[in-house]
C-alpha positions in Angstrom: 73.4 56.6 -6.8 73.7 58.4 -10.2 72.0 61.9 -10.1 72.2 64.5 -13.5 73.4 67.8 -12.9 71.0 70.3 -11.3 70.6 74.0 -12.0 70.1 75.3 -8.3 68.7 79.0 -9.5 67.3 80.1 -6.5 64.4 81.9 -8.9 63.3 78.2 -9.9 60.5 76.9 -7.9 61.0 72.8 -7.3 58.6 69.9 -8.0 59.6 66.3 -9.0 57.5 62.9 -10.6 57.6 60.5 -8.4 58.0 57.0 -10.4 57.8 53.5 -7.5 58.7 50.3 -8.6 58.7 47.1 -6.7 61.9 44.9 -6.3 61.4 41.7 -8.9 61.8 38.7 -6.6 64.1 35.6 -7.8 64.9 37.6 -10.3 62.8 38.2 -11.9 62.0 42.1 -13.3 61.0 44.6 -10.8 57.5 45.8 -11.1 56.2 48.9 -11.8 53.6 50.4 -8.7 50.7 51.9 -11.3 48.9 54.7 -9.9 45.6 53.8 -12.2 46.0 50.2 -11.1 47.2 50.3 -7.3 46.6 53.7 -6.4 46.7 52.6 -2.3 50.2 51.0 -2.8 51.4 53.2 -4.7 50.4 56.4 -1.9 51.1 54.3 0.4 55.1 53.9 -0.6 55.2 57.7 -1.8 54.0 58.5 1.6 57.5 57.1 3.0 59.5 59.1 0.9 57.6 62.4 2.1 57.8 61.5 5.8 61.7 60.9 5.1 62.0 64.1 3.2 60.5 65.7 6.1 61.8 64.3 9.1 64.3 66.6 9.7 62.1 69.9 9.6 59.2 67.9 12.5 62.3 66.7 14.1 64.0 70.5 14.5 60.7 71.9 15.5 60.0 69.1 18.4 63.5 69.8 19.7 62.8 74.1 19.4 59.6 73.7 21.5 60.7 71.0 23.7 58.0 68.6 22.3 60.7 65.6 21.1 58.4 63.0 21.9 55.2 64.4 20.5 55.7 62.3 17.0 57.6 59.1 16.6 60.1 59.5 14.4 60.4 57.5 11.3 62.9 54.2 11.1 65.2 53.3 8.3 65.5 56.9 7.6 67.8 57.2 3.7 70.1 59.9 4.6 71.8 59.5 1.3 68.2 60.7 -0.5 67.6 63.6 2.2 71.5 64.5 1.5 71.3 64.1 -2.1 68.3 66.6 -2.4 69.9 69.3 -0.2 72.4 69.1 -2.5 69.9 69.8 -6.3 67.3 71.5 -4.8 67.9 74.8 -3.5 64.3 75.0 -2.7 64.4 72.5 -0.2 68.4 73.3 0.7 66.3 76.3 2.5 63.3 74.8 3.6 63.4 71.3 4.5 59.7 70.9 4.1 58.1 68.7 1.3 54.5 67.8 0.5 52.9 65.1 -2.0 50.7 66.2 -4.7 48.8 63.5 -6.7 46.9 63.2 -9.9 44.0 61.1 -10.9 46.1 57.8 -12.6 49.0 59.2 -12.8 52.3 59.6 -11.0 52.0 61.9 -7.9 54.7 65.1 -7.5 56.6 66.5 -4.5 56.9 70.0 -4.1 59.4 71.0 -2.0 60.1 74.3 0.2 58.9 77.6 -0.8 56.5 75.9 -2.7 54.9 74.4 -0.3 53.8 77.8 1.7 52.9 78.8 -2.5 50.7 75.5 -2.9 49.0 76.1 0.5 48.6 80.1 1.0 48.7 80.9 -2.4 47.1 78.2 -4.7 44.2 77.4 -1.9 45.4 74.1 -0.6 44.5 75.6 3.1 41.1 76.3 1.6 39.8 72.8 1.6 40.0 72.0 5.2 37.9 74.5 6.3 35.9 74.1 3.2 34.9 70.4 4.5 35.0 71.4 8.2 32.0 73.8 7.3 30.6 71.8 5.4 30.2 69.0 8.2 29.3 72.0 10.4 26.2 72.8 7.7 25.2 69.5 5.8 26.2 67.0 8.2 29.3 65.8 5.8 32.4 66.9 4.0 31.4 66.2 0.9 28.8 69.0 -0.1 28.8 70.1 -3.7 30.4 73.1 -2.8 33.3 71.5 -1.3 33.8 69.2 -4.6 33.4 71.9 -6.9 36.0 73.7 -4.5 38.8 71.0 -4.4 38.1 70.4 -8.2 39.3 74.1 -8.8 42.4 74.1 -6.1 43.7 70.9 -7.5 43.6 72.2 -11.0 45.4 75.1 -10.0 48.0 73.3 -7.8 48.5 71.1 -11.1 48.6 73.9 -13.4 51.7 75.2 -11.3 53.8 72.7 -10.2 53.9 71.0 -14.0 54.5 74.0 -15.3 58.4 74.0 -17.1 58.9 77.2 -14.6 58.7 74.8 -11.5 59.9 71.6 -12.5 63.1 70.5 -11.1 65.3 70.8 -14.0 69.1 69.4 -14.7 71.3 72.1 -16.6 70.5 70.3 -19.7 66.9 71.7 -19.2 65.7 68.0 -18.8 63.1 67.2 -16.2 64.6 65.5 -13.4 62.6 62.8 -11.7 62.9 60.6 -8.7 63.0 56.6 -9.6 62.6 54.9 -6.6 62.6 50.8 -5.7 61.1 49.1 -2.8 61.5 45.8 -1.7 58.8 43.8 0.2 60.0 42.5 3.6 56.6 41.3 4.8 52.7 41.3 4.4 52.6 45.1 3.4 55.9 46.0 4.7 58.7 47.4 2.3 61.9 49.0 2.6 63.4 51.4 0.2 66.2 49.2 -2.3 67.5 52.1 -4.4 66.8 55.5 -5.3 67.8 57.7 -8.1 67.8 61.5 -9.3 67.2 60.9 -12.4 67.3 63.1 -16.0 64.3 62.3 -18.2 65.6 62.4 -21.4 62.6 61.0 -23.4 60.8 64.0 -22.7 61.1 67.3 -24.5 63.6 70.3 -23.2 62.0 72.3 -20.7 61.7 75.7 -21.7 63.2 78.6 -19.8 61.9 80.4 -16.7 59.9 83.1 -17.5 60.1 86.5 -17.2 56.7 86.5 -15.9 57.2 83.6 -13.6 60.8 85.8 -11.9 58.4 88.7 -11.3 55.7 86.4 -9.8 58.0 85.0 -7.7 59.5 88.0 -6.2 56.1 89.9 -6.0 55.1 87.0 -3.4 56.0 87.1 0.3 58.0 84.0 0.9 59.3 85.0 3.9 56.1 85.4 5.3 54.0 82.6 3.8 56.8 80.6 4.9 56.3 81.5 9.1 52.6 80.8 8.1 53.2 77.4 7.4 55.9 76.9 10.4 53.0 78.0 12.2 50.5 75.3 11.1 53.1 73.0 11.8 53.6 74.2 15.1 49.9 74.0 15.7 49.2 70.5 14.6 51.9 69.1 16.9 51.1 71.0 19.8 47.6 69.8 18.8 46.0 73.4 19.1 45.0 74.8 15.8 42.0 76.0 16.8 43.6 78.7 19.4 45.2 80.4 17.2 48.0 80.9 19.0 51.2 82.4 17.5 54.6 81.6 17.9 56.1 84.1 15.8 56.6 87.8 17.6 57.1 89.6 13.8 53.8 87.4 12.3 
């Protein structure tokens, strides 16, 4: 696979487009998997790529706390992608850990290490949970107005971040860098992953540089710590026991 040249700042948060096509068959043109048309398929197939991207980091913590047989792990996994975005994205270099963001018709994003602790501690994602887990509590459902109105306002804000030209994977060219991905349909709703590609968007416009503002927002935020926070949720959900509280960090 073909993959543009990456600026791996360390001061650049990472997020990537996610674009899924489907393998033609006899031939014929491969077809593209529209959000606003087939928004199950198409979360369906990015949901792969985000348990492959993430394999590793469950794996490691099964195998720290003796728990390797607490989650299956995932077959067929593409090393070459999970090697290939060590290799761009300092981000996720650091922190293998990646999470799916989507919008409303449109092609859904991965954000990728640090940014994932920003997107959950910082931008409210970890908010909604326990948003709709009162809710239930007090209305009966997790669907009270309170808990729309909330996840209307913590998507935005997610959105407003990770699209911004500060975050965006870029390629040294300041082009955004997407991932184009084909699947190939092996059964009734089975696929495997055909081909992948890194690749540099060049019919949008330059991405502009990093910010000033953005450097000092970065280094005002404790990544360190929002990082062992959401080790710890980890932790938690495969030890099934979130609601102890327990801590496995001794400096948290």
């Amino acid at each position: 696979m073909k993959t543009a040249s990456i600026n791996n700042s360390p001061n650049f948060g990472h997020s990537f487009r996610v674009s899924i096509c489907l393998k033609g068959e006899n031939g014929l043109e491969n077809v593209f998997v529209n959000p606003a048309k087939n928004e199950k398929l198409y979360k369906s197939l990015n949901a792969k790529i985000i348990s492959w991207l993430n394999e590793d980091f469950y794996t490691n913590l099964r195998t720290i706390y003796g728990l390797p047989n607490v989650k299956k792990t995932s077959t067929g996994v593409p090393r070459d992608m999970i090697d290939m975005l060590h290799k761009i994205d300092s981000d996720y270099n650091s922190f293998n850990l990646v999470r799916s963001i989507y919008r409303k018709n449109a092609l859904g994003y991965i954000t990728t290490g640090a940014d994932v602790s920003i997107v959950e501690n910082v931008k409210g994602a970890k908010h909604i949970g326990s948003a709709k887990t009162d809710s239930v509590w007090t209305y009966g459902h997790a669907k009270s107005d309170y808990v729309k109105a909330l996840v209307k306002a913590v998507k935005g804000n997610i959105l407003d971040y990770i699209t911004s030209d500060n975050v965006l994977l870029r390629s040294k060219n300041n082009k955004e860098i997407m991932l184009k991905t084909i699947f190939k349909k092996v059964g009734k709703d089975k696929y495997e992953l055909e081909s992948f590609e890194f690749h540099e968007n060049k019919s949008k416009p330059d991405l502009k540089p990093v910010t000033s503002a953005f450097s000092l927002y970065k280094k005002s935020i404790n990544i360190s710590r929002m990082i062992q926070e959401t080790v710890q949720h980890h932790v938690n959900k495969l030890f099934k026991s979130k609601a102890n509280g327990k801590n496995y960090f001794t400096n948290s």
